[in-house]
GUVO-78812 format. One record per residue (C-alpha): z, y, x. Coordinates in steps of 0.001 Angstrom, whole numbers, plus 500000, padded with zeros to 6 digits. Layout:
BEGIN
ZYX ...
***
This chain:
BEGIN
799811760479441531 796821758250440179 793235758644440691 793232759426436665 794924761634433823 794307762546430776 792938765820431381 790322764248433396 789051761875430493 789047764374428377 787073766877429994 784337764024430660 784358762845427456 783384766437426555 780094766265427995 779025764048425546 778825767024423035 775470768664424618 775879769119428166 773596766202429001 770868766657426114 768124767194428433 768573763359429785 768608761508426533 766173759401426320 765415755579425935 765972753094428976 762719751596431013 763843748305430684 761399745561429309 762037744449425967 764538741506426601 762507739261424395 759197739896426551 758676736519428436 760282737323432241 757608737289435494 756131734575436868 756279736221440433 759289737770441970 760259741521440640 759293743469443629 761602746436444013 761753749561446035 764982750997447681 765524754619449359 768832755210450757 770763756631454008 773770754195454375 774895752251457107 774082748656456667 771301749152453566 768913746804455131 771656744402455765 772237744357452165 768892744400450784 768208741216453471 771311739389451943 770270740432448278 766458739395448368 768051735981450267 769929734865447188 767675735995444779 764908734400445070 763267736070441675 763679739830443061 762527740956446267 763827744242447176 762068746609449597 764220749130451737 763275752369452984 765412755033454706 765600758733454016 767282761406454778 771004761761453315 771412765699452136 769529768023450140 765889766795451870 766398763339451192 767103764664447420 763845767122446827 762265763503448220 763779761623445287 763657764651442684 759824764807444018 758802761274443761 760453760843440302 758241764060438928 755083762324440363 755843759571438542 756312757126441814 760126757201442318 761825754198443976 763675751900441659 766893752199442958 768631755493444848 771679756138446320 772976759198445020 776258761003445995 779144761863443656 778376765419443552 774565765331442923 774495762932440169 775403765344437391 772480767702438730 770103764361438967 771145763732434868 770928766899433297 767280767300434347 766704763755432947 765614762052436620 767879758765435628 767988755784433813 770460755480431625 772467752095432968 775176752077429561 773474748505428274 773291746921432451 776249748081433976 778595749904431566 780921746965431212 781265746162435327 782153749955435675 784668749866433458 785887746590434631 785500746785438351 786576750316439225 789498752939438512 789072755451436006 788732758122438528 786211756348439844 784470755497436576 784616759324435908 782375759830438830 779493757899437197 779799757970433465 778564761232432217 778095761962428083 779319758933427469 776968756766429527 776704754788432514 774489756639435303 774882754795438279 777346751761439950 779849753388441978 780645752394445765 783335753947447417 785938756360447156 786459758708449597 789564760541450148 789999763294453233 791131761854456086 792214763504459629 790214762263462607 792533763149466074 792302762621470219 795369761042470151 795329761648474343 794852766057473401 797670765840471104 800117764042473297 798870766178476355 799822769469474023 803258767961473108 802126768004469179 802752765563466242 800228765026463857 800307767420461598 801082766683457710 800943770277455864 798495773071456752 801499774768458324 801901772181460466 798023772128461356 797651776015462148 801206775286464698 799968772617465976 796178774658466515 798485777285468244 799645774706470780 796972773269471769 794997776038472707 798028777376474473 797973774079476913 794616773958477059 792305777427476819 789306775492476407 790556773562473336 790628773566469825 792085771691467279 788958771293464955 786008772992463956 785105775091460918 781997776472459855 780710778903456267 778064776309456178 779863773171454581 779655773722450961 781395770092450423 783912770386452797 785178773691451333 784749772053447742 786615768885449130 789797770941450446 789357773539446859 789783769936445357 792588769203447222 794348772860446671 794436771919443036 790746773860442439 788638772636439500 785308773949440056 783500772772437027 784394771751433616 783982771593429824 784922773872426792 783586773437423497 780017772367424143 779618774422427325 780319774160431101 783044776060432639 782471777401436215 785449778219437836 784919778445441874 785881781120442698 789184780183441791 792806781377443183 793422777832444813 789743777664446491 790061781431447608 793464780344449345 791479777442451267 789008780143452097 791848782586453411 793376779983455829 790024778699457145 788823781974458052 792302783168459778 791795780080461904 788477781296462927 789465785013463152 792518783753465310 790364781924467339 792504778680466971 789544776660465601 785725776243466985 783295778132464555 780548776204464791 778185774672462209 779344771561461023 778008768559461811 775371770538464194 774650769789467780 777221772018469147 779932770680466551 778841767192467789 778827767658471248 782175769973471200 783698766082470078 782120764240472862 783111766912475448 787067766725474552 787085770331473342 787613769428469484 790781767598469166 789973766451465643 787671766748462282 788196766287458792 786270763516457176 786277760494454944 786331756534455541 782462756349455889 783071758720459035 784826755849461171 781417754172461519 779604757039462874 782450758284464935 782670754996467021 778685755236467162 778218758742469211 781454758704470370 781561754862471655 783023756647475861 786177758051473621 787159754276472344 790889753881472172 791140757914472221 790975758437469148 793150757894465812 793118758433461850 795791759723459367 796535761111456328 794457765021455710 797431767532456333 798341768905452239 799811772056451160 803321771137450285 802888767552448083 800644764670449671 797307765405448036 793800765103448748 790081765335447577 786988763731447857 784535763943449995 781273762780449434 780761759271447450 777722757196447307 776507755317444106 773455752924443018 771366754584440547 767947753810438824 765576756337439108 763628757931435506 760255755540435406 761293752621436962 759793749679435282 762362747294436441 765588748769434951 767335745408434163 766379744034437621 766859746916439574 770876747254437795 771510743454439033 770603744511442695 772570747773442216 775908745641440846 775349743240443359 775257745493446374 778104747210445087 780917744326443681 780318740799445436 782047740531448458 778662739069449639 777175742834449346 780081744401451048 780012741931454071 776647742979454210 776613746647454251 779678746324456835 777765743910459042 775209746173460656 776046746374464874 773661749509465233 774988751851462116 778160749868461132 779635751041457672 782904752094457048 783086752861453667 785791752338451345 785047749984448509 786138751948445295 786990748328443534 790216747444445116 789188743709444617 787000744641447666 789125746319449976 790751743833452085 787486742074452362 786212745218453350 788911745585456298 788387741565457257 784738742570457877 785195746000459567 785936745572463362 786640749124465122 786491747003468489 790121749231469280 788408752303468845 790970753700466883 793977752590469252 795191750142466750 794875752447463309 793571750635460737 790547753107459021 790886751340455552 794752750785455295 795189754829455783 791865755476453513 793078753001451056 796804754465450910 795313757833450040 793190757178446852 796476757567444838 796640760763446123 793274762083445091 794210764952442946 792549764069439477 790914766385436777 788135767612439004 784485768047437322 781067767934439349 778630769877437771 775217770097437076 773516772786439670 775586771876442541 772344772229445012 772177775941444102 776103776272444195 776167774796447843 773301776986448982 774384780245448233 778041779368449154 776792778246452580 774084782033452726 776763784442452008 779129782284454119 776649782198457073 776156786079455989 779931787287455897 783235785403454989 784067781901453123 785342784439449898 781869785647450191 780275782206449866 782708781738446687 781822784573444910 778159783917445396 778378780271444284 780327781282440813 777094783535440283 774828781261441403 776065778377439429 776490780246436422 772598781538436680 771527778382437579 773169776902434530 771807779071432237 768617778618433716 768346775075433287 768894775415429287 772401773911429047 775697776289427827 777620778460429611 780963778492428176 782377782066427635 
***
């Protein structure tokens, strides 16, 4: 299965109709004819990745006519109302790093520059159509695209050999194999789960064959609450009921220290998880390995998260502010940079295959994951990504009502309330709601 079909292409090339006609408008770029700057371009980065200031050090180093500027925020919705802040008080950073699923939302509110004329052509030429899809939106080019980030399981390899249990590769599999290890161990669990991860429950509806957004006519289609998301939701909450998994919140303290304590025998996550995992987890080395996520029947999975380059709406230093965002995301120079940090090492999975094995070269786990290589089993997977899924355009309201009336009651609760939420929020922001 390929990261692409032609569902998929057609659905995005939908949007081009009216979904995005509150972000038209012209790029900040200087007129190309206006004599360049004497002095270097002085730019200003905000991101959360591991390695940015490696890459901005290694950018400004070989560009002597550009000098790039690198603070860190927050990754999440905070480090977003930051951005979405800044650009409405007209002193946004020139360059952002915006996830997968928030750039729609960051383009139909018109908070981008529009990147068609800088970047358009390395998109198409550096990067999968699945991957393209992720950043072109009404027929333009929004932002250069990193990684790609299928679902990957994270295991103790020493938990599952003391419970006698394989890795699991269906869900089946994965609820047995929960069953056994709590039975040779009472104060362990196979994983965590908790109502409050919005994109890890979109991730696995993904996965599940789930298309939560999409395009009909000249209006979006909002479809989570869907019979393949509402089975996710089902199995994830018997888990919980059954007490085979930890309910915790995830990615919380207690999730967190559940992992260094040896009660959580593994985690869902994607490449870019490897890095952090050997960070707070650096006692475990050797303990721990990666594989495939588990499926439903037919290797599958989603994606989980994403990060991109984009140019925030006022920049003006569009043309200069695309050349740092192709650099740090095609030249082997910017990936042996972002890879090359010791304190926050990246593990990301370059989404131009050109890229990968350099990538790997650069990546050294230190034996961390008992000889499992992070990007051969990432990398393996991206055919697998189930293609024709849509992000859409209020996913900040979608996650946080999933994530109150999950908190509140069940994960079909949190469904329900995100189809109504999204829908509202939709119509709310001016753009159709298809019938």
């Amino acid at each position: 299965m390929k990261l692409t079909s032609r569902t998929s292409r057609a659905a995005l090339a939908t949007l081009s109709l009216a979904l995005f006609a509150t972000a038209c408008g012209g790029s900040g770029s200087a007129d190309p004819k206006a004599e360049g700057p004497k002095e270097p371009v002085s730019l200003t980065y905000w991101g959360w990745t591991g390695g940015a200031q490696q890459v901005v050090d290694a950018f400004n180093a070989s560009h002597p006519d550009i000098k790039v500027t690198y603070s860190a925020i927050t990754g999440g919705p905070d480090g977003y109302a930051k951005i979405s802040n800044a650009i409405k008080a007209g002193n946004a950073p020139d360059v952002a790093g915006i996830e997968y699923p928030t750039l729609p939302e960051f383009v139909s509110q018109g908070f981008l520059e529009d990147l068609s004329a800088q970047t358009g052509a390395t998109v198409k030429a550096k990067f999968p159509q699945g991957v393209q899809e992720r950043v072109t939106l009404g027929g333009k080019t929004w932002a250069v695209p990193y990684d790609a980030t299928p679902n990957l399981l994270y295991y103790r390899k020493d938990l599952f050999k003391n419970a006698g249990v394989e890795v699991p590769k269906t869900w089946d599999e994965y609820k047995a194999a929960a069953e056994k290890i709590k039975a040779a161990d009472k104060n362990v669990r196979i994983g965590g789960w908790g109502n409050d991860d919005a994109p890890l429950l979109a991730a696995l509806s993904w996965q599940a064959g789930g298309k939560w957004y999409g395009t009909e006519g000249d209006g979006w289609k909002v479809n989570i609450n869907d019979a393949s998301s509402q089975k996710v939701a089902s199995y994830w909450q018997g888990l919980v009921k059954d007490d085979l998994v930890m309910n915790l919140k995830i990615n919380g303290p207690e999730f967190v220290k559940a992992k260094a304590d040896g009660a959580m025998a593994s985690f869902i996550g994607a490449s870019w998880s490897a890095g952090g995992t050997m960070t707070a987890l650096a006692k475990d080395s050797g303990k721990w390995g990666v594989a495939p996520l588990p499926h439903w029947g037919t290797p599958a999975t989603g994606m989980f998260g994403g990060t991109s380059y984009a140019v925030p709406k006022g920049s003006k230093h569009v043309k200069e502010a695309a050349e740092f965002a192709a650099w740090a995301a095609t030249s082997p120079e910017g990936v042996k940079a972002r890879i090359s940090s010791l304190k926050s090492p990246s593990s990301s999975l370059p989404a131009n295959p050109e890229l990968r094995t350099i990538a790997a070269a650069a990546f050294d786990d230190k034996g961390f994951f008992g000889g499992d290589d992070v990007f051969a089993v990432a990398g393996a997977q991206v055919d697998t990504i189930v293609p024709g899924w849509v992000w859409g355009p209020v996913q900040t309201a979608t996650n946080t009502a999933i994530q109150d009336a999950g908190l509140k009651g069940t994960l079909t609760d949190g469904l329900a309330a995100g189809q109504k939420a999204a829908e509202e929020a939709i119509k709310g922001r001016g753009l159709n709601l298809a019938k």
